[in-house]
Structures are given as C-alpha cells and as structure tokens.
C-alpha positions in Angstrom: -56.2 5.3 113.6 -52.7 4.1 114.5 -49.8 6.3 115.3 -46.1 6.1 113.8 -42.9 6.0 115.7 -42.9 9.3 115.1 -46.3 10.4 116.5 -45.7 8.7 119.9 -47.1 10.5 123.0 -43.6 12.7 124.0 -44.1 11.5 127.5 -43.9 7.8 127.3 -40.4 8.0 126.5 -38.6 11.4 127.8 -35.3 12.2 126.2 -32.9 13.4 128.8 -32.4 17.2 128.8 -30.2 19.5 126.5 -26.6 19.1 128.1 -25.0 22.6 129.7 -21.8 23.6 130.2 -22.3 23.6 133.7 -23.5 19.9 133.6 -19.8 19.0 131.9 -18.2 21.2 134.2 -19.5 22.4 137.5 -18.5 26.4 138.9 -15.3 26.1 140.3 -13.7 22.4 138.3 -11.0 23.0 135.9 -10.8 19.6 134.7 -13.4 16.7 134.4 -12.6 12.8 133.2 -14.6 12.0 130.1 -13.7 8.4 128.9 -11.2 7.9 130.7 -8.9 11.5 129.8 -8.5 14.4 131.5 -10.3 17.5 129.7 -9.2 20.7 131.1 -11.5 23.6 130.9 -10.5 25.7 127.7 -8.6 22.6 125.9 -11.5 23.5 122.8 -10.7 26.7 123.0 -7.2 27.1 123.0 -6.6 24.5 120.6 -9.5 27.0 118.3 -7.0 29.6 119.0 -4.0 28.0 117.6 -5.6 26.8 114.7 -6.1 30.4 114.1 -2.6 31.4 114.4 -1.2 28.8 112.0 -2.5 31.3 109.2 0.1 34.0 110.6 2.6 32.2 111.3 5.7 30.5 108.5 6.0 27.0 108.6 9.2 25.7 110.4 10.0 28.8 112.5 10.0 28.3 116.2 6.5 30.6 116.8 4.9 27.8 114.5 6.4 24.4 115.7 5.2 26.0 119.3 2.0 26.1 117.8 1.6 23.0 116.1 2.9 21.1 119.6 0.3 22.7 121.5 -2.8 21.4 119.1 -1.1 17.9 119.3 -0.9 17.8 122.8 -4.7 19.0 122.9 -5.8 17.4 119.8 -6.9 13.6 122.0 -9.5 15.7 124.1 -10.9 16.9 120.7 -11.1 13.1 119.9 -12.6 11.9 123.5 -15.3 14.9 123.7 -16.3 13.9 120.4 -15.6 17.1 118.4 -14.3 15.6 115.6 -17.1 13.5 114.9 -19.4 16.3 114.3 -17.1 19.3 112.6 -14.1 19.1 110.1 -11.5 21.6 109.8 -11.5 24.1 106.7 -8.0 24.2 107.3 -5.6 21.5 105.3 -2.6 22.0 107.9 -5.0 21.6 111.5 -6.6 18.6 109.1 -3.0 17.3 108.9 -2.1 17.8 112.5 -4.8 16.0 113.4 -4.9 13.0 111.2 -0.7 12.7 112.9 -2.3 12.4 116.1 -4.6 9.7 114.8 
C-alpha cells in the first residue's frame, strides 16, 4: 500500500520546534533585530494597550493624538513580526492608523 504526503513517517522530515518567547527574546534582552528593525520587548503590548484607549478617549484632543502617535511609531514592528498577517483589528480607527503607516 502506498502512503500520501500526508501519511509520511514524522521522522524523515522533523519540523523545527514550537517557537518560545524565550527563543525571540532571551532573559535579560530588551530588544532583538528581526528583519532588519529593532523590536523592543513590550512594543505588542503597548501598542494592544493604546488600541484600547482610543475607545475612551475624543478624537482630536491632546490624550488622543498622544495615543494615536504612539501606535504609529510602534505600528512597523507589528508589520516586521508579522502580526498583521495573521489578525485584523475589530477596531475601524487602529485599522485606519495602521493602513497610514502602510
């Protein structure tokens, strides 16, 4: 009997394993170089917690324009770690911020 793709032994061609934060960035490194730009440790989660205050902020008032700066500035590491290619904002204004950085 003849075996698909699919049913090929698992050991004949190992897939490297699961990625961990640690592998990204050891204990101890802020930043890393990943294609070529600086990622600081925490860029995905502070731009995350921006994108949450836009909601309680009003649109041209300082607090806001702060806001919306700060995810530009941080919005290229999204790009180079490759989180845009696998989630989409829910929100219309971070979609908007991010298609100005384009």
């Amino acid at each position: 009997m003849s075996h698909s793709p699919s049913h090929q032994d698992p050991h004949s061609h190992p897939h490297p394993p699961a990625v961990r934060p640690e592998d990204v960035l050891p204990e101890g490194v802020d930043s890393t170089a990943i294609n070529g730009q600086t990622v600081r440790k925490g860029s995905v989660a502070a731009f995350v917690a921006n994108a949450l205050r836009l909601d309680d902020l009003t649109e041209g008032t300082p607090e806001y324009a702060a806001v919306v700066t700060q995810m530009r500035e941080l919005a290229p590491v999204l790009r180079t770690i490759g989180l845009l290619d696998v989630f989409r904002p829910r929100s219309p204004a971070v979609e908007r911020i991010l298609a100005e950085v384009a």
